[in-house]
C-alpha positions in Angstrom: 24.9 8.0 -11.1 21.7 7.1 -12.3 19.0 6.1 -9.9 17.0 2.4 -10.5 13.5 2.8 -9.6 12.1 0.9 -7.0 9.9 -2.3 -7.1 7.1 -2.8 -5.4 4.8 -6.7 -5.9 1.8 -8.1 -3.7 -1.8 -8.7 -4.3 -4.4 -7.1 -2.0 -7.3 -8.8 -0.7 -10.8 -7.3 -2.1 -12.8 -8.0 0.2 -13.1 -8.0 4.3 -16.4 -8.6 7.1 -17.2 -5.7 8.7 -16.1 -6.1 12.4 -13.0 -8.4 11.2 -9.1 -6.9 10.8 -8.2 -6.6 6.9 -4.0 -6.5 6.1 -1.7 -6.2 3.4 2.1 -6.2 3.3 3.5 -5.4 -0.3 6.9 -6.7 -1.2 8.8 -3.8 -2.1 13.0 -3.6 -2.7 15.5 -0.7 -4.1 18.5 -2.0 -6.3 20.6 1.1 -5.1 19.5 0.2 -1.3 18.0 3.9 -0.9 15.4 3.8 2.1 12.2 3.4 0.5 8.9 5.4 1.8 5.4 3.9 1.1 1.8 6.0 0.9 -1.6 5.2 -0.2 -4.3 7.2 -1.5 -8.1 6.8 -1.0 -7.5 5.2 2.1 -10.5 4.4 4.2 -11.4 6.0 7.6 -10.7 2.9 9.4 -7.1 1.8 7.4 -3.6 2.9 8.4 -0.8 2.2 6.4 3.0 2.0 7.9 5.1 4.2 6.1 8.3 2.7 6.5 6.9 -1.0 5.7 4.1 -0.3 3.4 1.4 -2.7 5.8 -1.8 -1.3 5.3 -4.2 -2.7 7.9 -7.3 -1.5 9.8 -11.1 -3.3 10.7 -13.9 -1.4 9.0 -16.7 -0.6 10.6 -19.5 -1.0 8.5 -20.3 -2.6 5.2 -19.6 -0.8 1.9 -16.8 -0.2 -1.0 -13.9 1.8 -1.0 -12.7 2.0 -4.1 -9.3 3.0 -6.2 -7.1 2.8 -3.5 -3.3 3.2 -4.6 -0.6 2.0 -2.5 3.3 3.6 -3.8 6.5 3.5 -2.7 9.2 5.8 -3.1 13.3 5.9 -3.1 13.0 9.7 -3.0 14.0 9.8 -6.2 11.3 7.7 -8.4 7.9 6.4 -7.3 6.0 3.0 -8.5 2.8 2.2 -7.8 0.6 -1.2 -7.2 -2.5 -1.4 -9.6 -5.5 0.4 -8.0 -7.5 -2.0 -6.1 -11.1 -2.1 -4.1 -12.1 -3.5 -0.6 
């Protein structure tokens, strides 16, 4: 059988306060219903991101630019990506 790739959709916010909580939640699905695992790279210090549902929140600390950050998802098989994106 040949695997589908997963899907993965949203719009990140660019920009946050310092001091104030920042969040995304990307829409992500799997057309052969394989359980789908999400990353990021270049994440900031003060972000987490949930693996299993992709939500990558935090508050930074201080003013600045992180930049390039890449959040993926995977069906173990194939992985997508969301554009790279600033905050």
């Amino acid at each position: 059988m040949v695997n589908t790739p997963p899907t993965i959709s949203g719009t990140p916010a660019g920009s946050v306060i310092a001091g104030s909580g920042y969040s995304f939640q990307p829409g992500a699905s799997d057309a052969d219903n394989d359980a789908l695992t999400f990353s990021v790279s270049n994440k900031p210090g003060w972000a987490s991101l949930n693996s299993t549902t992709g939500r990558l929140n935090g508050t930074p600390e201080l003013t600045g630019c992180h930049t390039y950050l890449v959040i993926s998802v995977s069906d173990g098989t194939d992985t997508v990506s969301l554009p790279p994106f600033s905050v």
